[in-house]
N, C-alpha and C positions, 0 to 999 in steps of 0.2 A: 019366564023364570021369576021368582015373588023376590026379591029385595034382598033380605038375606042369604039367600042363595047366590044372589046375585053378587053382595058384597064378600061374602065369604071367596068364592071364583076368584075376581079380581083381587083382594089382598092375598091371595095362596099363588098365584101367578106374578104378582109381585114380590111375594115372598123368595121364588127360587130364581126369579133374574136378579136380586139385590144379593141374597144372601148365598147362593149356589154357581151365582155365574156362568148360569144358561142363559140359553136364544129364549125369543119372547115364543115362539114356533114349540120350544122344548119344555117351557116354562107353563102353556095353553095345554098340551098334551098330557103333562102332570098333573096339571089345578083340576084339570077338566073328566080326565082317567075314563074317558069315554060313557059320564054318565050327567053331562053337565045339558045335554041337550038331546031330544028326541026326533029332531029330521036335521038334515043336512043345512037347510035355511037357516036355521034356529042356530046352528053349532056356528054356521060363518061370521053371524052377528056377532055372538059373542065374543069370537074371536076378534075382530075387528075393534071391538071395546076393549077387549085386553090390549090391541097394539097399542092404540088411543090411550089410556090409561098409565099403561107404562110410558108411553109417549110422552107423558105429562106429568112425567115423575115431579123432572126440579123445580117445572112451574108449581106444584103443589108444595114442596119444602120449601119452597120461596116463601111461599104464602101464610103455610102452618109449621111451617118448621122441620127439621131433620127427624127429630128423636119420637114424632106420631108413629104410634101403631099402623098396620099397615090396614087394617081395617079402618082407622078414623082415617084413613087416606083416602077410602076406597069410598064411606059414606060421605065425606065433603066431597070427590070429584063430582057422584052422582047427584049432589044436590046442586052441584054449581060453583066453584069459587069465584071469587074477584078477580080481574083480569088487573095482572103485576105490573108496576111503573116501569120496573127496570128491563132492559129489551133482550137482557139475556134469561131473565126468569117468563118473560110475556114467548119468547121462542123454545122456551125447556132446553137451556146448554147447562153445564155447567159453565163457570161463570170465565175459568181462564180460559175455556175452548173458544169461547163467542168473542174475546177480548183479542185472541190468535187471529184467528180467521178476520175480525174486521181490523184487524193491523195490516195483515195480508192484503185484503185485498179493497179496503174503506171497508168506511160503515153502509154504506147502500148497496153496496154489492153485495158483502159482507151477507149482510142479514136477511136479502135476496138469496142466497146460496144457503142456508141456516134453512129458511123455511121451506126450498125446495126440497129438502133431505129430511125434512118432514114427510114426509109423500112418496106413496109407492108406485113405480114404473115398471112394469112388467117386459120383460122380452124375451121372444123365441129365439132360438137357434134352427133351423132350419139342417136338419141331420143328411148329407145329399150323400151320405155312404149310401143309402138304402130308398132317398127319394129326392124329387128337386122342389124347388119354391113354387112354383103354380100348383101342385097340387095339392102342398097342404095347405096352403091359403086358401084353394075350392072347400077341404074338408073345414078348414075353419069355418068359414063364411055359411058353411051349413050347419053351424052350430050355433051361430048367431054371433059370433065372434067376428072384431073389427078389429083391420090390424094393417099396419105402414109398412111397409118395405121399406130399410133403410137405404138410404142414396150413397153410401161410404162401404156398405157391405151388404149385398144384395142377399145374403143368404141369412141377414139376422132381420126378424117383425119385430116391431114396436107393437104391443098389445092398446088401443084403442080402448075398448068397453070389449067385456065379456059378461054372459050371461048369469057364467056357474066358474068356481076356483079354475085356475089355470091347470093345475093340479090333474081336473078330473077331464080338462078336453081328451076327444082319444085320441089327437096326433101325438098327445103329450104321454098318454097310459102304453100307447106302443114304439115309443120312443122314433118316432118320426120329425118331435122336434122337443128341443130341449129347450127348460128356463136356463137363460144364463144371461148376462149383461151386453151389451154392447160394449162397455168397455172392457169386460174381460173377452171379449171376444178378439179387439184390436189389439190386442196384446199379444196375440197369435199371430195377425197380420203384419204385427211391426217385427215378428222373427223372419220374416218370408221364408216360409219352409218349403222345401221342393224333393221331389222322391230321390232318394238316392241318399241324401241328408243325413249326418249321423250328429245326433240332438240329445245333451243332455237336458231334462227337466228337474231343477235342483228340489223343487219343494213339491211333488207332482199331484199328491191326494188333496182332492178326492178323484182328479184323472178327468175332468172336464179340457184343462187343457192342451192335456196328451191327447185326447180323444179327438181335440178339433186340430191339433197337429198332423194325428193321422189321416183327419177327412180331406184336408185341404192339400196334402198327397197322395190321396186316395187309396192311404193304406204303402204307401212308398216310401216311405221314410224308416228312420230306423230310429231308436227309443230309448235311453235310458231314464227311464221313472223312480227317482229317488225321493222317499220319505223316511222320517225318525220312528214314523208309527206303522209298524206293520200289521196293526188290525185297519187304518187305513187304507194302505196299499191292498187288504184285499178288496176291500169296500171300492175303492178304484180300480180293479181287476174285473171285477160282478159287472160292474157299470161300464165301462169299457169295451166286454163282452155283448149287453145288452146293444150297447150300439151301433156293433158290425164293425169295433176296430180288428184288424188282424195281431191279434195277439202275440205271435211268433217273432215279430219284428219291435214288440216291448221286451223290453227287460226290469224286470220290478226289483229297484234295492233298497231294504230296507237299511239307513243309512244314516250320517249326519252332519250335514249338509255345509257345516261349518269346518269340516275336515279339512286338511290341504298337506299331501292332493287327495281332491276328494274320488277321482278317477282318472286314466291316463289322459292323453291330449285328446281334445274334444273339437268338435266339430264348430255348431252353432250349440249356443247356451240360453235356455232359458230360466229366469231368477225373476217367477211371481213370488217374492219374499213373503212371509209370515211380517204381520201387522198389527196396527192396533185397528186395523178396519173402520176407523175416523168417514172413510166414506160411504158406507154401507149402510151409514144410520138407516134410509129409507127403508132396505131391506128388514133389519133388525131395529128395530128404535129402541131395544133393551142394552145395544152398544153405549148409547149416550148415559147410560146410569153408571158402568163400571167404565168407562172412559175417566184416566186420569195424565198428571205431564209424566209419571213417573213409568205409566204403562208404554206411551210413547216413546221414555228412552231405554224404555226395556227392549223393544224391538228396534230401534235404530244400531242400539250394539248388536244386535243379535246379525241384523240386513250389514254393517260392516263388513263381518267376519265371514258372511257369504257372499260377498261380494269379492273378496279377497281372495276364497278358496275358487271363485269363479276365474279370476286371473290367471293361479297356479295351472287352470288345465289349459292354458292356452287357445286361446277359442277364436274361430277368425270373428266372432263379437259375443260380447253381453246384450241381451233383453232384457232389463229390469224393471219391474213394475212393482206396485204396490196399491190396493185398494184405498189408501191415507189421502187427505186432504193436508195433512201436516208438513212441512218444508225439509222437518227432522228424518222422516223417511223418503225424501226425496232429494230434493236438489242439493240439500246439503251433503250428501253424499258424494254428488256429481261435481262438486267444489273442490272437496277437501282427500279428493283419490284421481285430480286432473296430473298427476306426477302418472298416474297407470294408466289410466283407461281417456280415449279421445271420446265426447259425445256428440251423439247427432240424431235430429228429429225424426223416427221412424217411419211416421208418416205424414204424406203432407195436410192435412185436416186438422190433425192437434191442434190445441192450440198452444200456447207458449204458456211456462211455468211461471212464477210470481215473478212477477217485474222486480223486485227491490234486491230480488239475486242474478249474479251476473250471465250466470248458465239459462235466464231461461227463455233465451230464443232457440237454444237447441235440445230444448230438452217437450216434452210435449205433457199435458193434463186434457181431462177431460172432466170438466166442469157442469153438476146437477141442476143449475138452473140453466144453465148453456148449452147444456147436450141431452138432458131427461137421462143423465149415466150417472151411475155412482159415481164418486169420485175417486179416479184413478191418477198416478202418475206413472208416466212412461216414457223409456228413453234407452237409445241403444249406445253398447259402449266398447267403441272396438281399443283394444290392449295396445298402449306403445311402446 
C-alpha cells in the first residue's frame, strides 16, 4: 500500500475510535470498507498496524501534542517518533490510569502489568456440547496451530502461534471452539453451575456466558438471560443456537438490570456487570484512548445498583465480576455493601485482590502479566 494510502487508513481508523467510540476491530472495518487490501495477508498486516497505531495513541500526544491532525499522527508514527521520558507516555496510558495502577500495585509491577495489556493473548473455549478437547487440538495441530491446555480448566487452549487469524481456523468457523478469555471463562466456574439450577444472568449479551453455563450442565440448567438491549439479546439467541445450547431452558428478557426486584427469588446469580473494560486493553487497545476516572464512576454507579437489585432476589449467592483492573469496580464494592452480602474466594487459583484493601484475600483477580488473562475481578457473595 503506497504511504498515503497508507496514512489516510490509519488517521480514518483513528478517526472513529477517538471521535466515534468504536473497537479498533469496528474502527479497521470502517477505514478499510473492504477495499484497503487485496489478499488476506495484506489485510492482516494492516490491521495489525492499525492496533499498533492506535495502541500508540498517547505515546504520540505526548510527544506532538493533543490538538494534531490525525493524519500528522499518522505521518510522525510511520516515520518514527522519540521514544518519551515519562513512563506513562514511553507505555501509551493516559497519565491518571498508569499513576492508579502503580499506586496499586508499585511501580514494577505496575508497569509490568501496563505493558502486558499491551499484547494480545488469544484463547479457545473448547465447545464439548458438540465435541471434546483431543479433537480439536488434532484439528488444530493440522492447521499448524500451537496451543496449551490450560492446567485450571482443561477445556479452555491458550493459543501459542498460529498460522492464519483465529478467526478463520475451522474448529473456530464451525463453532467447535470459541474465542473467549480464560478469565471470562472462570467466572462461570466460580458460579458452579450444576443441571437442575435455576440461574439468573443479570447482563447476559452477547450470551457467551449463558452459553458456557449451559455447556457445563450440558444443557441442564435452567436460564434466565437478561439484557437492556434487545437487538442484543437476539444477537445472543443466533449464537447460542449456533452452539447447541438447548434453547428451551433460556429465557431471554429484555430488561434493566438495575430494577429491584428485578425478578422473583432466584436461584444462583450471575453479575458479569457492564464496565469500563480497564482490562481488556490487549483485546481492544482503542479502550485506552476513551478510558477516563469519570467513565470509571460511571459504571461503578451503575455495578451498585445491580448489585443491589442482585440482593433483592435473594439468591443462595452473587458472582460478580468485572473485566476492570480498577479497585472502583471491584473491591470497593466488596467493602462498602459488607452490611449485605459475605465474600468468598470462588476459586482456589485466583489470586488475591489489591493488598492495600481489606477484602482482598477473599475476593480473587486475575492478573495480565500473571495469568496471560485480561484483567478480571472476581468474587462470590453470598446475602446475610
Amino acid at each position: 500500500m503506497r504511504d498515503r494510502k497508507l496514512i489516510k487508513l490509519l488517521a480514518s481508523a483513528l478517526y472513529y475510535v477517538v471521535e466515534r467510540s468504536v473497537s479498533v476491530d469496528v474502527a479497521f472495518k470502517r477505514a478499510c470498507a473492504g477495499r484497503c487490501a487485496k489478499t488476506l495477508d495484506e489485510r492482516e498486516r494492516l490491521y495489525e498496524m492499525v492496533r499498533k497505531f492506535v495502541s500508540d495513541y498517547w505515546k504520540l500526544v505526548c510527544v506532538l501534542g493533543r490538538r494534531k491532525r490525525y493524519g500528522t499522527l499518522a505521518r510522525a508514527w510511520l516515520k518514527g517518533v522519540r521514544e518519551p521520558r515519562e513512563p506513562h507516555c514511553r507505555l501509551s496510558y493516559p497519565r491518571w490510569f498508569y499513576e492508579r495502577v502503580t499506586e496499586l500495585l508499585g511501580r514494577d509491577e505496575g508497569e509490568r502489568m501496563l505493558e502486558a495489556m499491551n499484547r494480545r493473548v488469544w484463547w479457545l473455549r473448547v465447545n464439548t456440547l458438540v465435541t471434546d478437547v483431543d479433537r480439536v487440538v488434532k484439528e488444530l495441530e493440522s492447521e499448524g496451530v500451537v496451543v496449551e491446555q490450560d492446567k485450571h480448566i482443561p477445556y479452555m487452549l491458550k493459543v501459542v502461534s498460529t498460522p492464519k487469524p483465529v478467526r478463520l481456523l475451522r474448529p473456530v468457523k464451525e463453532f467447535r471452539a470459541i474465542p473467549q478469555d480464560k478469565a471470562s471463562a472462570a467466572v462461570v466456574e466460580a458460579l458452579k453451575p450444576e443441571p437442575g439450577d435455576m440461574i439468573v444472568d443479570m447482563a447476559a449479551a452477547p450470551g457467551m456466558k449463558t452459553s458456557l453455563i449451559m455447556m457445563l450442565t450440558e444443557n441442564g440448567a435452567w436460564v434466565v438471560a437478561v439484557d437492556i438491549s434487545v437487538k442484543r439479546l437476539v444477537q445472543a439467541r443466533n449464537l447460542m443456537k449456533k452452539l447447541g445450547v438447548d434453547l428451551g431452558r433460556v429465557q431471554l428478557v429484555a430488561a434493566d438490570s438495575t430494577a429491584r426486584p428485578l425478578v422473583g427469588r432466584a436461584g444462583k446469580v450471575l453479575l458479569d456487570a457492564p464496565c469500563s473494560n480497564s482490562g481488556a486493553v490487549g483485546k481492544d487497545p482503542g479502550i485506552k484512548v476513551s478510558l477516563t476516572e469519570g467513565k470509571v464512576a460511571h459504571y461503578s454507579r451503575l455495578q451498585r445498583e445491580m448489585l443491589l437489585a442482585a440482593y433483592d432476589m435473594e439468591p443462595e449467592y452473587v458472582v460478580y465480576s468485572t473485566c476492570s483492573v480498577m479497585p472502583e469496580e471491584g473491591e470497593e464494592h466488596v467493602e462498602a455493601l459488607s452490611q449485605l452480602y459475605e465474600p468468598e474466594k470462588p476459586l482456589p487459583w485466583l489470586r488475591d485482590g489489591y493488598r492495600v484493601y481489606s477484602v482482598a484475600e477473599e475476593v480473587g483477580r486475575l492478573y495480565p502479566h500473571l495469568d496471560g488473562t485480561d484483567g478480571f475481578f472476581i468474587v462470590r457473595l453470598r446475602p446475610q
